[in-house]
N, C-alpha and C positions, 0 to 999 in steps of 0.2 A: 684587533687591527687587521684590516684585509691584507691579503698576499700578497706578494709580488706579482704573481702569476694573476691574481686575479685585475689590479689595477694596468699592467700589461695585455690582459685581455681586453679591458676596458677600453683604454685607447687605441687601440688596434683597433676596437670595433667602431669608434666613434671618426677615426679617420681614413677607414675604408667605404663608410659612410659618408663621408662629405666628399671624398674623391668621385664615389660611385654619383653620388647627385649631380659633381658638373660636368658629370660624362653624358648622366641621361641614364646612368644602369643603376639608379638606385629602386626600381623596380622591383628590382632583381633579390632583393633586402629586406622591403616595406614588409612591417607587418601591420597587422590588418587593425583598425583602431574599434576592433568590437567590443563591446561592453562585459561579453562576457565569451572568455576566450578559451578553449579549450582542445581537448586530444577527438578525432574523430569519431562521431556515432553512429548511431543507421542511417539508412538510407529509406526517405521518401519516395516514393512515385506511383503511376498511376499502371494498372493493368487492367483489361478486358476477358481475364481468363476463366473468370464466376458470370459469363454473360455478360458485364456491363461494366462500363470504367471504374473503379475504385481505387483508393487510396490504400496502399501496400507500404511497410516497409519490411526492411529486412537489413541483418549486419552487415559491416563494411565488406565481408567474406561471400557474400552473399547466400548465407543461412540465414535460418529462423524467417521466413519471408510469412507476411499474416496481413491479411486483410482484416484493415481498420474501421471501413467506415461500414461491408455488411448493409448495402443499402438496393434495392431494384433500379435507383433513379443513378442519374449521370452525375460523378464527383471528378472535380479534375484541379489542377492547377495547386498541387501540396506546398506549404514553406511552413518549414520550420521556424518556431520564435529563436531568439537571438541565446535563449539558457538553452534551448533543448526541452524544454516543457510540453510545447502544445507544437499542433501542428493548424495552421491556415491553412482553407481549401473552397475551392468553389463545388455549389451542389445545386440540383436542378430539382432536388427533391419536393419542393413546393412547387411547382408547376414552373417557375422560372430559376434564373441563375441567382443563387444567392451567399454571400460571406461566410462560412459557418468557422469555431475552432473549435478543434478538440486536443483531449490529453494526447500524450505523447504512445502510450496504449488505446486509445482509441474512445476511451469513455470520455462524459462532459460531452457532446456534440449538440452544439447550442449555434444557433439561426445570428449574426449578427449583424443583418444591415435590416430582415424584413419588411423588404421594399417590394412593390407591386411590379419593377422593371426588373433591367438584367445587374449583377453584381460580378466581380472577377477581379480576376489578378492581384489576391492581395502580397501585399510587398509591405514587410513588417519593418517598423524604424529599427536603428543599429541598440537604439538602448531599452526595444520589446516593448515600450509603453503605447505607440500607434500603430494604426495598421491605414496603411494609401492603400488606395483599388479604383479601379476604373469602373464606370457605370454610366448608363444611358437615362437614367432616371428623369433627367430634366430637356430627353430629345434626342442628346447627341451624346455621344459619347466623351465625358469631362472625366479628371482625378478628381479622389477624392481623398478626406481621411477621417480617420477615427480612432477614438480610444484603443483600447486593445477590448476593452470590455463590449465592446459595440457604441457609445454611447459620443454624444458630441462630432456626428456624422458634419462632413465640412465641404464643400464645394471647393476647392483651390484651384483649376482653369474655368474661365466662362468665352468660351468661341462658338458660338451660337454657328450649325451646321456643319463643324469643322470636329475633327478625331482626334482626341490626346489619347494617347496609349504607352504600352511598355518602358514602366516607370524605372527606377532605382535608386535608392535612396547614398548618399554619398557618405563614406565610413563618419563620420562625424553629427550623423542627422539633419544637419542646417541645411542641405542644399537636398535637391530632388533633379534629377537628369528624365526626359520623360520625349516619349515622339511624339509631332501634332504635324499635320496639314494644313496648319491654319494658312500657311502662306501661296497654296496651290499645291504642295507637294509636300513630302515626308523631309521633317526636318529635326535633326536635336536640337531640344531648347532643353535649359535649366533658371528652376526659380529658388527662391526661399523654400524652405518647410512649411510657412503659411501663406503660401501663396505668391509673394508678392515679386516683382523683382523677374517676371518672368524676360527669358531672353534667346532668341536662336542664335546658338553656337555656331550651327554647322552652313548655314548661310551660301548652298549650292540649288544651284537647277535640278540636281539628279536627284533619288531617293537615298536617304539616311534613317539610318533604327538603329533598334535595337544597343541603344544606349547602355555601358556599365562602366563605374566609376574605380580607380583601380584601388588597393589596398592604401595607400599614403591619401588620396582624395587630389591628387594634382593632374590626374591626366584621365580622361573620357576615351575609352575604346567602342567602338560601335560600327556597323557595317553601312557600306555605300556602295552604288553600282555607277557613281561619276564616270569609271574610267568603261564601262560597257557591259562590265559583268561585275555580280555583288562581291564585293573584296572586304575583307577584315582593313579600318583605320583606326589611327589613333591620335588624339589630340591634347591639348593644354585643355584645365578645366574650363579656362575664358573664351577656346574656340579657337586660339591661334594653332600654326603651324599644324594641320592636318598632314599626317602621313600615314601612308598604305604598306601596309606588314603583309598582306597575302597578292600575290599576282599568280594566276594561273587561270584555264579558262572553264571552272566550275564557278559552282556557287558558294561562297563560305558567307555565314552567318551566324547570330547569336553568339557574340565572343562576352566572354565572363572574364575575371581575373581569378589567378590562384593567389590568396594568402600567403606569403613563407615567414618562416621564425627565423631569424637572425643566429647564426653558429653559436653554440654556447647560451640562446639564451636571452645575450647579453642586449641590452637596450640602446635601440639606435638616439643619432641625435634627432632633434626634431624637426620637421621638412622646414624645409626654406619656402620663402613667400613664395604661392602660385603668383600674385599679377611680377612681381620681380623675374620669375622665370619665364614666363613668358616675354619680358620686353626684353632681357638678354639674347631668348632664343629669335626674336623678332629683328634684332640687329644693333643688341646692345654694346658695350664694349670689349666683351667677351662674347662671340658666337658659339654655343654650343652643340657639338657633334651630332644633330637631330640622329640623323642618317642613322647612330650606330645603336638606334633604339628598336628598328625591328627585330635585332639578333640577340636582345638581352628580355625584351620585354614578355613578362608572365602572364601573357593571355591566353585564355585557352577557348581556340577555334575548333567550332565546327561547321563540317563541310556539307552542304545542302544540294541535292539535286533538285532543280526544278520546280518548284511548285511542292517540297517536300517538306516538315513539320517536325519541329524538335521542342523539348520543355525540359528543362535545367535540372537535374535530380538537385533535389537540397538535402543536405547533411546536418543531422543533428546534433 
């Protein structure tokens, strides 16, 4: 029979959990619906210190640092698969930009799109079986996706002359958050996993990126420059109620989410319907405290000068 203590922590946990949702600081709690969930490992990323960019990792401590890929040509854009196995990365080593993955030590280093165009960004699904990447193959730049093995390569936007780019996959796989210009400008859209279903969210004149979807899958953080200068916002998965978490007169950009585990462990309840939150926070019968989401919300901003360049370290 369980404890006291332990079914007291239980509901403890499941009703600081429902209070934090209709506050808007369940955030603050979600933990991350990854397939395969674990304690921190190395760290990927890229250095130019052997001559030419390559794929580095090194421990959380920053020891043991060792270049993986050992190659003349340009490697960039590292992601870890979702076990910590293999790492995805883009390589110029064929005369263009192409998908490669390799072990998590650096052997296996296999070519996976061998395509005649450019290949990049790959963005592994939550449960490691695909892998979406952006490529120019057919003109413009479209997503796309593919096996993990390389194989069953898929076209999923078609905007003939127009830019889909900087993807992310939403914790659960079904949905993909991605920026395109189809509409004259930089905008978030999100579609299905296969394509369909596509839709802009963010529905403004100014520029919007850099899409990521947060640990629970109910709310879209990504950066806009609406109000004059690029500002960290964040939204409902459906595009309602945009609000701005960064004001000051730099540049912030490329906001991520942090994961956290829940005290003890213990397993929260399970999110309440996104389109229900949104028509509450819309002006349902209960209005919900939007405002008191930039003080709770676990994004994690960074801050850009100008015309300056950042790439996500991924953790293994």
């Amino acid at each position: 029979m369980r404890s006291m203590w332990y079914l007291r922590a239980r509901w403890l946990g499941l009703l600081v959990a429902l209070v934090a949702g209709l506050a808007l600081t369940a955030e603050s709690t979600d933990t991350a619906r990854g397939a395969f969930p674990g304690a921190n490992g190395k760290i990927a990323f890229i250095s130019d210190r052997d001559g030419n960019d390559e794929v580095y990792v090194m421990d959380a401590d920053g020891s043991g640092q060792t270049n993986l890929t050992n190659n003349a040509a340009l490697e960039r854009g590292p992601a870890w698969s979702p076990d910590g196995t293999k790492i995805a990365f883009h390589s110029h080593r064929d005369g263009n930009w192409e998908i490669y993955v390799m072990n998590a030590d650096g052997s296996g280093q296999t070519n996976l799109t061998n395509s005649a165009n450019w290949d990049h960004g790959a963005t592994w699904s939550p449960d490691g079986t695909q892998i979406a990447f952006v490529s120019n193959r057919d003109g413009n730049w479209e997503i796309y996706v593919m096996n993990a093995d390389g194989s069953s390569q898929t076209r999923l936007t078609n905007s003939p002359v127009f830019t889909e780019a900087l993807l992310d996959w939403s914790p659960d796989g079904r949905k993909i958050a991605f920026e395109s210009d189809r509409d004259g400008n930089n905008e978030i859209y999100k579609m299905n996993a296969d394509g369909s279903s596509q839709t802009n969210l963010s529905n403004n004149a100014a520029e919007d990126g850099y899409p990521a979807w947060s640990p629970s899958g109910t709310k879209i953080v990504f950066s806009s420059n609406r109000d004059g200068e690029n500002e960290i916002y964040v939204m409902y998965a459906g595009g309602s109620t945009p609000t701005k978490l960064t004001d000051n007169a730099a540049g912030d950009s490329w906001p991520d989410w942090q994961p956290l585990t829940p005290v003890g462990g213990i397993a929260e309840a399970p999110d309440a319907d996104v389109s229900a939150l949104e028509s509450t926070a819309s002006g349902g019968s209960s209005p919900l405290p939007h405002g008191a989401l930039a003080g709770v919300a676990a994004a994690a901003v960074v801050v850009l000068a100008a015309g300056g360049w950042y790439a996500r370290r991924r953790w293994g």
